[in-house]
NUBAVEX-133890 format. One record per residue: x, y, z of N, C-alpha, C, CB in turn. Coordinates in pm, whole numbers, plus 50000, padded with zeros to 5 digits. Atoms other than C-alpha are relative to their C-alpha. Glycine has a CB too. Example, Ala and Ser with C-alpha at 12.3 -4.5 7.8 and 13.67 -1.06 7.14 Angstrom:
2
500894988150000512304955050780500905012050000499015000350125
499184988149994513674989450714499235010950073500415004649858
//
This chain:
290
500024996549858085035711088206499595014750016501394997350065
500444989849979083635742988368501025008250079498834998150051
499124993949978085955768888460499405008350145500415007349869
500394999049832085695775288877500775017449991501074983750145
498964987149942086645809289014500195001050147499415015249963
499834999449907088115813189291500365010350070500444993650006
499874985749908088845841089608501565002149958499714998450204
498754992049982091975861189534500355001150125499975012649951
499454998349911093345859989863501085012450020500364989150011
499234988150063096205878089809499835013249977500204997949904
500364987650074094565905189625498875010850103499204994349842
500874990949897091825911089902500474997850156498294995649989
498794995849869094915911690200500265010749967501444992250024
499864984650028095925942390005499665011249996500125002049948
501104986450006093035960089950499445002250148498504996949887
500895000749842092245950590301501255010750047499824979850115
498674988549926095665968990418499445011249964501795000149936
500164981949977095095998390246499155006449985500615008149937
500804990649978091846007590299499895000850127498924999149941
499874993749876092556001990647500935015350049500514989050066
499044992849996095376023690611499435017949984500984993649887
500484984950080093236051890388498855005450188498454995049766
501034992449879090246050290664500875005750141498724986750064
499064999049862093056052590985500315020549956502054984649993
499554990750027094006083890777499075013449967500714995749916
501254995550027090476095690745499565005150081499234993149967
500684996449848089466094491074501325010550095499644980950105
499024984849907092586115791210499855012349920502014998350012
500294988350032092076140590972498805011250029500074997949903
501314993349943088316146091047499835001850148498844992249960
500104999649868089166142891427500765014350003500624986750082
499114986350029091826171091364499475018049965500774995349867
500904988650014088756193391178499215004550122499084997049898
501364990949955086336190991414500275002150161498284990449970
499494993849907089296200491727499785016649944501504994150025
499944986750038089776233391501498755006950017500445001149870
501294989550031086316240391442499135004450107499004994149905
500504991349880085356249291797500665008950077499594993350086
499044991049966088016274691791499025017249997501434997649873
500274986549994087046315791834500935002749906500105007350132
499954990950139087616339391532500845009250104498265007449907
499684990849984090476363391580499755009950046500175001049953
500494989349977090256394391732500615009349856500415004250156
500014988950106090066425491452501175007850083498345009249971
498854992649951093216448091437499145013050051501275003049877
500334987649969093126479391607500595011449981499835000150091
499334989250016093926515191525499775006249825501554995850048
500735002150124092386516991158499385013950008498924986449991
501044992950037091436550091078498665002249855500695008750016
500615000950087088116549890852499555010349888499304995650050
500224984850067087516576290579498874995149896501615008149913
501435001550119084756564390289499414985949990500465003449826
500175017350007083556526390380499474999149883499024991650112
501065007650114080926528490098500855000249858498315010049975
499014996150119083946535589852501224985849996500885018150045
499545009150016085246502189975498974984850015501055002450078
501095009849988083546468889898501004989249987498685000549890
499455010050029084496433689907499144985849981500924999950088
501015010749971082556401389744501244989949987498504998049886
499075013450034084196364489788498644992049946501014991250159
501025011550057082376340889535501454983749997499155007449774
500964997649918082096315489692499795005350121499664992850008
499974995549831081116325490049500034988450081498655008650054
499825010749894081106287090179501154990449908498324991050048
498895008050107083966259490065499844989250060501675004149984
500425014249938082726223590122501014993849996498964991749937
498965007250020085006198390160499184980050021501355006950133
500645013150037084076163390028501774989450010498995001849798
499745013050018085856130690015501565001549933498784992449905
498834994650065088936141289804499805013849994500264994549865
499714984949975089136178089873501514999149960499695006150169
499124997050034091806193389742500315011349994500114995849932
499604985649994091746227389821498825006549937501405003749923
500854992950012088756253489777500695016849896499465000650162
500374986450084088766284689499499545008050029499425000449917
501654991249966087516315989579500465013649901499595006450226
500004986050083087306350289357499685008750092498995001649878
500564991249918088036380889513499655012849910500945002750118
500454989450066086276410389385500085012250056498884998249970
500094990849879086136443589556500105019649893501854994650143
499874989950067086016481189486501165007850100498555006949969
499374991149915088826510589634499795014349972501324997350000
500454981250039088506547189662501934999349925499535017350229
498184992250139091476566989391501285001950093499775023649910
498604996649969094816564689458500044991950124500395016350017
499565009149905094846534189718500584990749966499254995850065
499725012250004096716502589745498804986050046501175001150080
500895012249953095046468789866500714989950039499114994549904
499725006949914095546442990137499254991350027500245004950078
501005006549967093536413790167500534989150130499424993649865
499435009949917094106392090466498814991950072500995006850102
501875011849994091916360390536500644988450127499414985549764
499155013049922092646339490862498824994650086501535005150115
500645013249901091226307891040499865005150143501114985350010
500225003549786089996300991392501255003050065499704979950064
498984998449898092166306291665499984985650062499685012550110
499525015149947093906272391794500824998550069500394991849925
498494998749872096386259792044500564988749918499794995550221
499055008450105098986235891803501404992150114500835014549854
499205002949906101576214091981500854993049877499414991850138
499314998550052104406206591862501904987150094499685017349990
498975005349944107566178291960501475004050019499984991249953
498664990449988111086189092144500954983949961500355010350207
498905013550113113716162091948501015006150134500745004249744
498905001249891116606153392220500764991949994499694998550111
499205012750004119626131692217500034994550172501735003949929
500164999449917119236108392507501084984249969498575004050053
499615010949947121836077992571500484995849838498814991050097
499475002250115123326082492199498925002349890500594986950001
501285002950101119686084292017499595011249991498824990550037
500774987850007117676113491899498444994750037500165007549842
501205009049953114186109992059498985009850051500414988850121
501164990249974110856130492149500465001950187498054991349954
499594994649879111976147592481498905007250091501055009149967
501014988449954109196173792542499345002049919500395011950038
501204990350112106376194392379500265014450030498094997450036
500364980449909105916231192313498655001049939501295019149931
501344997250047102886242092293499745014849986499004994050091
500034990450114101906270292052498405006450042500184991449825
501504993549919098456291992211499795012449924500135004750188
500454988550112096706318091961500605000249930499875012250015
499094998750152097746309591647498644997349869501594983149990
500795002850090095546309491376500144987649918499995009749933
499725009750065094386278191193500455000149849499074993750020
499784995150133095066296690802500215014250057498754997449881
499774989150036096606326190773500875000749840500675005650122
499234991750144097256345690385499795012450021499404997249840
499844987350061098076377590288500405003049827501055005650087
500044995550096097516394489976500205013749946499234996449982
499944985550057098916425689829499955007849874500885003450028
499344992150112099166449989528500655001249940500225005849993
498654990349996102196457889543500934992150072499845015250079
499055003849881105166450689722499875008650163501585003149936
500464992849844104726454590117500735012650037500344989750132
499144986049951107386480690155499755007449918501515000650014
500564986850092106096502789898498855003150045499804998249845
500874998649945102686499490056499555010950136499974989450009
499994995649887103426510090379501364994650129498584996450030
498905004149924106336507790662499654986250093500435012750091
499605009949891107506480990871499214999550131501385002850039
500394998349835106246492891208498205003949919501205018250130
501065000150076102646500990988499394983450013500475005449846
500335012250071102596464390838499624992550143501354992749894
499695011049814103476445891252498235002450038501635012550194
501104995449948100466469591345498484995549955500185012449983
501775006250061097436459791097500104985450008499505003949807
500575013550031098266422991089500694993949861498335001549983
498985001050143100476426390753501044990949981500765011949976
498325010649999103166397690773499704991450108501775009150044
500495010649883103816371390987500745005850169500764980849947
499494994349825105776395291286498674999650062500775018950024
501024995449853102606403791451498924984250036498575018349942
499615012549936101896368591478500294991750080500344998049991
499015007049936104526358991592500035007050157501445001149909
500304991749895103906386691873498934996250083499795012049957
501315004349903100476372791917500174984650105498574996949876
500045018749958101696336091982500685001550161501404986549864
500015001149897101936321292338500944986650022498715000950039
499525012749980104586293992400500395000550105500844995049926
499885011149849105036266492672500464988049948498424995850092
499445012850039107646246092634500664992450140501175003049878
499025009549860108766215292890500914990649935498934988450118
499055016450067111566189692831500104992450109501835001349935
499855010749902111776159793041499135004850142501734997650029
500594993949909108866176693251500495015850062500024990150091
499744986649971110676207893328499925012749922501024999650034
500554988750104109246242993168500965007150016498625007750018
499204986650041111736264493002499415013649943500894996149898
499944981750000112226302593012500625004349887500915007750125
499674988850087114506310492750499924987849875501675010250036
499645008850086114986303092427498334996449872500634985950113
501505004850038110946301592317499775009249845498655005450148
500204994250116111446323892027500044997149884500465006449995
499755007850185112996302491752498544987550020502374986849969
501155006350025109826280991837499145004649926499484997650088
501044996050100107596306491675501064999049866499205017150035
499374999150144109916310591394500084985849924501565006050012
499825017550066110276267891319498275002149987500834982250144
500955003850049106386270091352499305008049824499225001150127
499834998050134105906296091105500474997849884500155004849994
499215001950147107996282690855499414987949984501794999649987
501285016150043106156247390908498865001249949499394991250119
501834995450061102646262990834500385002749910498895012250054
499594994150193104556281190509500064983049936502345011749968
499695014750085105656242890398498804994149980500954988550076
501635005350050101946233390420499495008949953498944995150098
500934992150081100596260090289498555005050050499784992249888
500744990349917098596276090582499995013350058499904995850071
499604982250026100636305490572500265003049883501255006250069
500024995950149100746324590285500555014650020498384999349921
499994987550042102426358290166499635001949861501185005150025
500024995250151101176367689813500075015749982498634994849927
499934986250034102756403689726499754996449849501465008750044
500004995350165101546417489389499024988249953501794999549905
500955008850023098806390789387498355001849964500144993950100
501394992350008096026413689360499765010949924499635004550114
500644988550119094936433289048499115011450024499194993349902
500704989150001093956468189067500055007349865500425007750106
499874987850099092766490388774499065004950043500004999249849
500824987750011090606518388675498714993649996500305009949872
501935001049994086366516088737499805012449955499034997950167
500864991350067083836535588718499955009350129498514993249937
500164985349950083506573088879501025000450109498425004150057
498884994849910086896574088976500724987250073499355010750117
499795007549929087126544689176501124985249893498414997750067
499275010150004089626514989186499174984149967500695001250132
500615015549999088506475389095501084996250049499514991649862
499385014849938090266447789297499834984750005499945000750103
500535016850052090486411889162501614992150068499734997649750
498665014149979092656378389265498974989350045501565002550156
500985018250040091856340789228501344998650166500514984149736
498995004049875093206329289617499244984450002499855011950180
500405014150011092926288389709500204998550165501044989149884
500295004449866091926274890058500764989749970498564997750055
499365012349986094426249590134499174989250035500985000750088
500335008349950093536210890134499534998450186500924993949947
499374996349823094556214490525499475002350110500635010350021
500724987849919092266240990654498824990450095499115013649871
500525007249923090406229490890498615003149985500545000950119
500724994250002086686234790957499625012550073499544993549999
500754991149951084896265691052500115017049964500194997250127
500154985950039084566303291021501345004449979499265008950105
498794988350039087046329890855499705008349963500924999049921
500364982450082087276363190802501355003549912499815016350148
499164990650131088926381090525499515017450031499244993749798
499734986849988090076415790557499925010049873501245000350055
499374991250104090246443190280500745007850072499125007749911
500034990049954092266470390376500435010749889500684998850114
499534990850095092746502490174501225012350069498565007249941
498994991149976096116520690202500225010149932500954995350003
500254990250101096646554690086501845008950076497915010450019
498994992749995100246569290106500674998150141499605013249965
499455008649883101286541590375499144997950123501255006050050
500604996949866098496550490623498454995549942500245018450062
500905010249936095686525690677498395008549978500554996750190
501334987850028092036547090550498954996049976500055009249890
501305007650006089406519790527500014989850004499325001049916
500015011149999088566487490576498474987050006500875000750095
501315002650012085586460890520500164984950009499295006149871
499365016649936085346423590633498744991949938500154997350220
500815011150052083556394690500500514985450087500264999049822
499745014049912082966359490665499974991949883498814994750128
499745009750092083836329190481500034987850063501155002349930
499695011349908082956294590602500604987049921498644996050079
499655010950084084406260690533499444987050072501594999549975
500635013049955082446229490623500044984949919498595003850011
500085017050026082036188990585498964998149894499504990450145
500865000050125080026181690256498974990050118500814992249815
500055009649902077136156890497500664986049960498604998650037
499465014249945078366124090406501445002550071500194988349866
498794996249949081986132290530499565005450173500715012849887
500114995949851080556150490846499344987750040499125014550039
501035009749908078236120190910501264985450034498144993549873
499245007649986081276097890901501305006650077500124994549879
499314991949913083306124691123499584995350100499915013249994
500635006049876080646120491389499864985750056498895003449994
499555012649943080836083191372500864999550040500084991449949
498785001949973084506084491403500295004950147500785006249897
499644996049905084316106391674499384999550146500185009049960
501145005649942080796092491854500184991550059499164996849938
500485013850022081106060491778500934992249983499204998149901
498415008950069084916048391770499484985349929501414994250163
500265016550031083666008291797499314999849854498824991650126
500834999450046081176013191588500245006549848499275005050089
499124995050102083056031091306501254990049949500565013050056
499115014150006086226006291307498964990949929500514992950167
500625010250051083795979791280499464995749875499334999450057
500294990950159081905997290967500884998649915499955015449999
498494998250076085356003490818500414984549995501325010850101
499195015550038086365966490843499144990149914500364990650148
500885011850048083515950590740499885005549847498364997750093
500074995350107083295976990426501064990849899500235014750019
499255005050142086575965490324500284985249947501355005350005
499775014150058086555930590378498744999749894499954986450127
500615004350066083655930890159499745004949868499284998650059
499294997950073085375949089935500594993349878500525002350059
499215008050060087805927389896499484986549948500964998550081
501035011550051085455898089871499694999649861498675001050066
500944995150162083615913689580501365000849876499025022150018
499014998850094086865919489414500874982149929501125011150095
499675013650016088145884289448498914988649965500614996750118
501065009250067084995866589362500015003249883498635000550044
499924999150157085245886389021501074991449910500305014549970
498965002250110088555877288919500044985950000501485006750022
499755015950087088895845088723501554995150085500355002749767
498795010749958091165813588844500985000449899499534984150015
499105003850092094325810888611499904988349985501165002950020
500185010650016093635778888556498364991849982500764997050093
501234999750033090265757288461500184984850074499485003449832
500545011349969089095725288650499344992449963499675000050057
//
């Protein structure tokens, strides 16, 4: 007798779940990038006095960070030169975004989504990178001022919070503080003190090296990275580089479906996996022979 094969059923219900499951998870993420990526770039700190720019340099290899299909976070090398006897500050932040955020309420014995706050100028990545430890660098009321930590931040941010439709007045402060500490748990805020290697160059001058990683996370579009050079707590040069992060094209061309073309995407996505699963279950052999 000739041995029949037959459809795995079973086997292509599963694969059918979870590539519905993977693409559902696909398409919110790339809907999520390409809200961020029509965000405006920070404004530059102010109050920076400049003393030798050409004595400070800064390269990031690379200068773009694609993000493909399994991204997992982008590499970049920082390189840079300082004039004698400075510290170093690198600070690298995302688009500007408005982030929202759910108010948890007990209502009739239950805990339950009550309200939103919503979170206005916040950057989509923010790190910092230092030398040194920050308080050896430079003071407290210094650090708020250039952008050094997450207080000035937290100064910049704009919250609007309602519960059950009604907008509250007080109380909006531990909101920035729960969001900051949520961006730290993902890994869109960053402090790295003592993360950044300085020795001796050539004619006097300082070298500045550190390996920093673009979170999975980050969304698309422009960033700037800061150097700054500190010299006996007080702020004496500074030099900026852009850094972009974009959709490798197949990923963006399946963004724009998603976000074009809902029907038309779904549809794509279903028919991929049932035929998927097809292909998978036509391979595998019957346990048994007819």
């Amino acid at each position: 007798m000739i041995a029949r094969r037959r459809v795995n059923l079973p086997g292509v219900l599963n694969l059918l779940v979870c590539m519905f499951v993977l693409l559902l998870g696909a398409q919110e993420a790339l809907a999520g990038s390409a809200v961020a990526g029509r965000a405006n770039l920070a404004p530059p700190s102010k109050g920076t006095q400049g003393e030798d720019f050409s004595h400070l340099t800064l390269n990031l290899v690379p200068h773009a960070v694609q993000i493909g299909f399994f991204f997992s976070g982008g590499k970049l090398s920082v390189r840079g030169t300082l004039p004698a006897g400075c510290d170093a500050v690198l600070i690298i932040r995302g688009p500007q975004q408005e982030r929202e955020m759910h108010v948890q309420g007990k209502k009739l014995g239950l805990w339950m989504t009550v309200g939103t706050a919503t979170l206005m100028n916040v950057p989509a990545l923010y790190q910092c990178f230092t030398s040194g430890p920050t308080q050896k660098i430079m003071s407290r009321e210094t650090a708020t001022a250039e952008g050094v930590g997450f207080q000035r931040l937290k100064e910049e941010m704009e919250v609007r919070v309602e519960v059950d439709g009604v907008e509250q007045q007080s109380g909006l402060g531990r909101w920035k503080d729960e969001f900051v500490e949520f961006e730290q748990s993902r890994g869109l805020f960053y402090l790295g003190e003592s993360e950044l290697e300085v020795r001796d160059g050539q004619d006097g001058l300082k070298k500045v090296s550190g390996e920093i990683v673009i979170p999975a996370r980050s969304p698309v579009g422009s960033y700037r990275a800061v150097l700054l050079a500190f010299k006996e707590g007080v702020p004496v040069a500074r030099v900026e580089e852009t850094l972009s992060v974009d959709l490798m094209p197949p990923v963006a061309f399946l963004r724009r479906l998603a976000m074009e073309h809902g029907w038309t995407y779904g549809f794509v996505a279903v028919i991929a996996a049932l035929g998927a699963g097809l292909g998978v279950g036509a391979i595998t052999p019957s346990k048994g022979a007819h």
